[in-house]
C-alpha positions as YAML, in Angstrom:
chain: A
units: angstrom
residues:
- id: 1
  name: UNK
  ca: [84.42, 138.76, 143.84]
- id: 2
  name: UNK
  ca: [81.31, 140.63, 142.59]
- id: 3
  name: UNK
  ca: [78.20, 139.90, 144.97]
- id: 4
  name: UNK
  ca: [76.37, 138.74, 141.87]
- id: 5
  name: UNK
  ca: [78.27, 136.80, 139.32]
- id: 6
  name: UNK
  ca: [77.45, 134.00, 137.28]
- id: 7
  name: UNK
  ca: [78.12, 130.24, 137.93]
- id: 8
  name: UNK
  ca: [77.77, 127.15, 136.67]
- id: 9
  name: UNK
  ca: [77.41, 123.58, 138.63]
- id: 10
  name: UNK
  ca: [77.73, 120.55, 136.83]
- id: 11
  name: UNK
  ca: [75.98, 117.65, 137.83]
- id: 12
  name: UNK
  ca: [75.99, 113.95, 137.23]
- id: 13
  name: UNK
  ca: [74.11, 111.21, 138.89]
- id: 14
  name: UNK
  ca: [75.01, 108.00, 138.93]
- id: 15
  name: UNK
  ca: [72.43, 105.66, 140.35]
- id: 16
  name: UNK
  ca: [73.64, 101.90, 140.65]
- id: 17
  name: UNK
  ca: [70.09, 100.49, 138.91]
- id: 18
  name: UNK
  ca: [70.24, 98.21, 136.42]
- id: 19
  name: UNK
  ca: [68.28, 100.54, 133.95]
- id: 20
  name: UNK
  ca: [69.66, 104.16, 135.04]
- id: 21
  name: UNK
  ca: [67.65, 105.90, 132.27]
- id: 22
  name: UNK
  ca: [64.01, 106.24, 134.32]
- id: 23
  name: UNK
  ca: [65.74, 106.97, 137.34]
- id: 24
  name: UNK
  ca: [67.92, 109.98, 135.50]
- id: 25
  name: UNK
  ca: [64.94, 111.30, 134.14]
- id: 26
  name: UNK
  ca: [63.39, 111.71, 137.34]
- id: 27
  name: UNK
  ca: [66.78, 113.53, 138.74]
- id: 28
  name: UNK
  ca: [66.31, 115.77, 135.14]
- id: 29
  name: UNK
  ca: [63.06, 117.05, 136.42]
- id: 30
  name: UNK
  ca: [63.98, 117.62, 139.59]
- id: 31
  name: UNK
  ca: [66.39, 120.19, 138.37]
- id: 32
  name: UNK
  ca: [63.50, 121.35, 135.76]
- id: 33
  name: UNK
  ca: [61.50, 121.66, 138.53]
- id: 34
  name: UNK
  ca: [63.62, 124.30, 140.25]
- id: 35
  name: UNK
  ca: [63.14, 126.85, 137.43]
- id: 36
  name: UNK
  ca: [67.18, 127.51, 137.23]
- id: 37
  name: UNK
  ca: [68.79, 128.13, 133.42]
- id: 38
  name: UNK
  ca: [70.42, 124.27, 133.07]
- id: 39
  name: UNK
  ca: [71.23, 122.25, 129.98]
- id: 40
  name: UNK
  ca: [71.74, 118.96, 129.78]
- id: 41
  name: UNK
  ca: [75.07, 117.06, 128.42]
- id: 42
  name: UNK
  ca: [75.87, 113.29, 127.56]
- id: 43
  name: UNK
  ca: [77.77, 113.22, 130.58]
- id: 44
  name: UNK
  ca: [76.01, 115.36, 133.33]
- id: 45
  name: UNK
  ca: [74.31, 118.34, 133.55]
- id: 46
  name: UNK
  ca: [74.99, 121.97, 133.80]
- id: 47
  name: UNK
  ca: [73.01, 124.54, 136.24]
- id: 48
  name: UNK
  ca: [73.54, 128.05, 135.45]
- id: 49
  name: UNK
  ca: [72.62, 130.68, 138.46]
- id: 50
  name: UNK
  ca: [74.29, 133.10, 140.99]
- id: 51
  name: UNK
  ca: [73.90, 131.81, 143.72]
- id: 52
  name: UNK
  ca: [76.22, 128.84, 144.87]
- id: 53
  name: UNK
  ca: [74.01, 127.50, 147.68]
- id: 54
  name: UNK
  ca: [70.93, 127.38, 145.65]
- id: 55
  name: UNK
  ca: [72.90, 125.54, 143.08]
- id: 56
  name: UNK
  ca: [74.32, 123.17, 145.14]
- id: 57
  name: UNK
  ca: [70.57, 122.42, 146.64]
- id: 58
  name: UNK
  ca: [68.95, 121.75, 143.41]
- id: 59
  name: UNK
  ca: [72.30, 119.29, 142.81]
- id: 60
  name: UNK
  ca: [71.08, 117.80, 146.12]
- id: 61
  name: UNK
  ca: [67.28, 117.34, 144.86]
- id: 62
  name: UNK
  ca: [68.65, 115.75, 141.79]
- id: 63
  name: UNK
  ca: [70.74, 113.16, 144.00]
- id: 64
  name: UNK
  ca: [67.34, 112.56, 146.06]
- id: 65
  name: UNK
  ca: [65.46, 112.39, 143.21]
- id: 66
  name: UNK
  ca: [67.23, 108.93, 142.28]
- id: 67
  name: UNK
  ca: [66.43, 107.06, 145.73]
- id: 68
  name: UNK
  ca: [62.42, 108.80, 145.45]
- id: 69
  name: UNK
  ca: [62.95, 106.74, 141.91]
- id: 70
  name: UNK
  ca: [63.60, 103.22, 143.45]
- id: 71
  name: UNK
  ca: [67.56, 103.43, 143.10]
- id: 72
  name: UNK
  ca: [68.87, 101.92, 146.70]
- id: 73
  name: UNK
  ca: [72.56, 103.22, 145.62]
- id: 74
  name: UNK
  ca: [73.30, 106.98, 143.57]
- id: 75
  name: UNK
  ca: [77.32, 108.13, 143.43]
- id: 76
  name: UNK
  ca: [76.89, 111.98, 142.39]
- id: 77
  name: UNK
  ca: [79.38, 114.27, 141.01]
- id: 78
  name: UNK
  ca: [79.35, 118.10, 141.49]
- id: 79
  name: UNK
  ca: [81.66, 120.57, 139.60]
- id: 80
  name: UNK
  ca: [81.94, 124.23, 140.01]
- id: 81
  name: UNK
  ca: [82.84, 126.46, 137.64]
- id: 82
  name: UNK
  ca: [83.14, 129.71, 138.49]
- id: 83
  name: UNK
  ca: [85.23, 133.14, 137.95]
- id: 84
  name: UNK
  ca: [86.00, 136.50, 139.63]
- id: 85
  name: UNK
  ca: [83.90, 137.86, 136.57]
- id: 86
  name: UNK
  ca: [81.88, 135.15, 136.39]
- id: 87
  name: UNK
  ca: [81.04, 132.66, 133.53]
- id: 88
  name: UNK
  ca: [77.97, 130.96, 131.92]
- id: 89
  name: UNK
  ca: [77.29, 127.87, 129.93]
- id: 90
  name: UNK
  ca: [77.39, 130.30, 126.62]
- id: 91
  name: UNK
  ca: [81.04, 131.82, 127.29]
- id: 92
  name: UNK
  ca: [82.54, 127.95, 128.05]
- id: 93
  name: UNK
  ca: [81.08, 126.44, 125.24]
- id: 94
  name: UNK
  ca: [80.99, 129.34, 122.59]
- id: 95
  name: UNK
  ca: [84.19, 128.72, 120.61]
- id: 96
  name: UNK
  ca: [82.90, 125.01, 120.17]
- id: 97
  name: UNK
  ca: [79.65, 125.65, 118.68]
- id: 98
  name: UNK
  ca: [78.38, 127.27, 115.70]
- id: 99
  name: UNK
  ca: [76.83, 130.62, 115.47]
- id: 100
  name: UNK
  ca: [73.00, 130.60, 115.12]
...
């Protein structure tokens, strides 16, 4: 595996609140926060970096961000995607979107 490749790290947080919208918002920024290329899905959202650990610590943030937001209960999900030549958010997606 190259040294420096490209990964992504999907996200979702799950916080057991009655309205989870606030709460997500606040895990949203968190990510925002951490300056890392990210975009954000109906489902969960997608960090784009080279670095695994960092990744996986803005994921983290995200998942703390729900309980800083009054949530007493957050299930997160983490996904990695990754590749001996890497792979980014544009290459997964590409064939499903239209060319701009």
């Amino acid at each position: 595996m190259k040294k420096s490749h490209i990964l992504n790290v999907g996200v979702q947080v799950l916080p057991l609140v009655e309205d989870v919208y606030p709460v997500v918002d606040k895990a949203i920024e968190a990510i925002q926060a951490s300056g890392v290329k990210y975009e954000v899905g109906p489902l969960e959202t997608v960090l784009e970096g080279d670095d695994l650990n960092r990744l996986l610590e803005i994921a983290k943030s995200a998942h703390l961000a729900c309980f800083e937001s009054g949530a007493k209960k957050v299930v997160t999900v983490i996904k990695i995607a990754d590749a001996l030549e890497g792979t980014s958010i544009k290459e997964i997606v590409a064939k499903y979107r239209k060319v701009e």
